[in-house]
C-alpha positions in Angstrom: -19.3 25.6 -17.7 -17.9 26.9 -14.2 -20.7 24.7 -12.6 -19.3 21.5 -14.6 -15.8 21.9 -13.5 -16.9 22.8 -9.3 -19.0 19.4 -9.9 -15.8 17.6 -11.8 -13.6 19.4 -8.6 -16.2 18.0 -5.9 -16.1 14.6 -7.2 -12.6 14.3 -7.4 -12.7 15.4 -3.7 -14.6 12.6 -3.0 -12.9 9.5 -4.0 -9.4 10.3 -2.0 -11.4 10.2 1.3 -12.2 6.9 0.3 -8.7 5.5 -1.1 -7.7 7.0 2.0 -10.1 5.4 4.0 -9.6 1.7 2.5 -5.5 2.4 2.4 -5.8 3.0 6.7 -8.2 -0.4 6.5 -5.1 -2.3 5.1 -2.2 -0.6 7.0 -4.3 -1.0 10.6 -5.0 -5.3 9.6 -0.8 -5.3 8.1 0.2 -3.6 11.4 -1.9 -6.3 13.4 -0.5 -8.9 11.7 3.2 -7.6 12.1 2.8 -7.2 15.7 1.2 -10.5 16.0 4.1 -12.0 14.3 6.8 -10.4 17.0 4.7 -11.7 20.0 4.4 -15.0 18.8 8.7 -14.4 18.0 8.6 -13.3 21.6 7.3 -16.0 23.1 9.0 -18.4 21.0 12.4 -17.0 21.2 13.4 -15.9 17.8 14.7 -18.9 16.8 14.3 -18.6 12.8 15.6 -15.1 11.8 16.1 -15.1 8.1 16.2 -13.1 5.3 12.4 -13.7 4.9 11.8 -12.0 7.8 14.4 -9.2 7.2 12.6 -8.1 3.4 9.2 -8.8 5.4 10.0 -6.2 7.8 11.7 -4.0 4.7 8.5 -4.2 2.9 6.3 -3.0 5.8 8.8 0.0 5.8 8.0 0.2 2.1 4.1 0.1 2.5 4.8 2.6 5.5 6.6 5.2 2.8 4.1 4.8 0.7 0.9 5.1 3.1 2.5 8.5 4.4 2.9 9.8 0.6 -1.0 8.7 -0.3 -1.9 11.8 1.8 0.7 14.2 0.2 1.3 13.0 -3.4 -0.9 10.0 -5.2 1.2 9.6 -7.8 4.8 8.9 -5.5 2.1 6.8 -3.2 0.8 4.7 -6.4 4.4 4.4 -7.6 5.7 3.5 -4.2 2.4 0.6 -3.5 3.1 -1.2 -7.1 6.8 -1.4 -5.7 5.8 -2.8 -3.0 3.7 -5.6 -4.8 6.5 -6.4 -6.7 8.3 -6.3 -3.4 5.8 -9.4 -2.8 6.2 -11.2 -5.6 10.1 -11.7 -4.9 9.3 -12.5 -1.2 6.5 -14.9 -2.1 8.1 -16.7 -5.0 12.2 -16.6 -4.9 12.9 -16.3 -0.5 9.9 -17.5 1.9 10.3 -20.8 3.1 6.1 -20.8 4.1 3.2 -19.3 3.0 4.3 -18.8 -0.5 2.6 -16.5 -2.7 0.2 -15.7 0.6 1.9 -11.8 -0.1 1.0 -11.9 -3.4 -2.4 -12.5 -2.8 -3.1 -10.4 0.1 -1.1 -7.6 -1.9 -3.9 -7.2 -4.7 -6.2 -4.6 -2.6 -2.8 -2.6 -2.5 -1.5 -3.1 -5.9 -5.3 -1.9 -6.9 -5.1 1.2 -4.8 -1.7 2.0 -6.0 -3.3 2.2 -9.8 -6.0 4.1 -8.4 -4.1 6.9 -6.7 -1.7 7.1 -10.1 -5.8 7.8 -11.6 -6.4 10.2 -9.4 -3.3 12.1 -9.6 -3.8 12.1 -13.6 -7.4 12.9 -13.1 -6.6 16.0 -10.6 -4.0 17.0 -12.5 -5.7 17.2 -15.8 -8.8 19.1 -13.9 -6.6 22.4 -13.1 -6.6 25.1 -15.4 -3.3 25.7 -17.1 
């Protein structure tokens, strides 16, 4: 019996490293493409600031919040990464001007890691001996 619950306990260890691993993935490729936005804004000239820009930059704040709390507290990190999809949804659909429903899209991974942490919190939490 103490050997099934050090095997549950070892698995569960397991599959954080790996949410972990694929959350950094996502926020190293959303930082790229945030940075490569402001160069090309540089070189441009910032002539098109909008709101779409403004709630872009919001939401990277957003996936920022939530990325520190997926290594302190899954369930405030899967909470905080399915705001953030909704967060996409209302860019994608109601403000951007281009690229519509590209946020949507490219938010899936996140919204699917967001469920998964909430999991993993439930599963960890129901593992410990009350």
């Amino acid at each position: 019996m103490n050997n099934d619950a050090a095997a549950q306990e070892k698995r569960g260890k397991k599959n954080p490293k790996t949410l972990l691993i694929i959350t950094t993935i996502f926020a190293v490729l959303y930082l790229i493409g945030i940075i490569s936005f402001y160069v090309d804004g540089f070189i441009d000239g910032f002539k098109d600031f909008s709101l779409e820009i403004v709630i872009s930059n919001l939401s990277f704040i957003v996936f920022l919040v939530g990325y520190y709390f997926c290594w302190k507290n899954e369930l405030l990190a899967g909470s905080i990464f399915i705001f953030w999809w909704g967060i996409m949804w209302i860019l994608g659909f109601s403000i951007a001007e281009q690229d519509r429903g590209v946020g949507v899209v490219i938010g899936i991974p996140i919204f699917i890691l967001g469920v998964l942490f909430i999991v993993k919190w439930y599963r960890k939490r129901m593992i410990k001996p009350v």
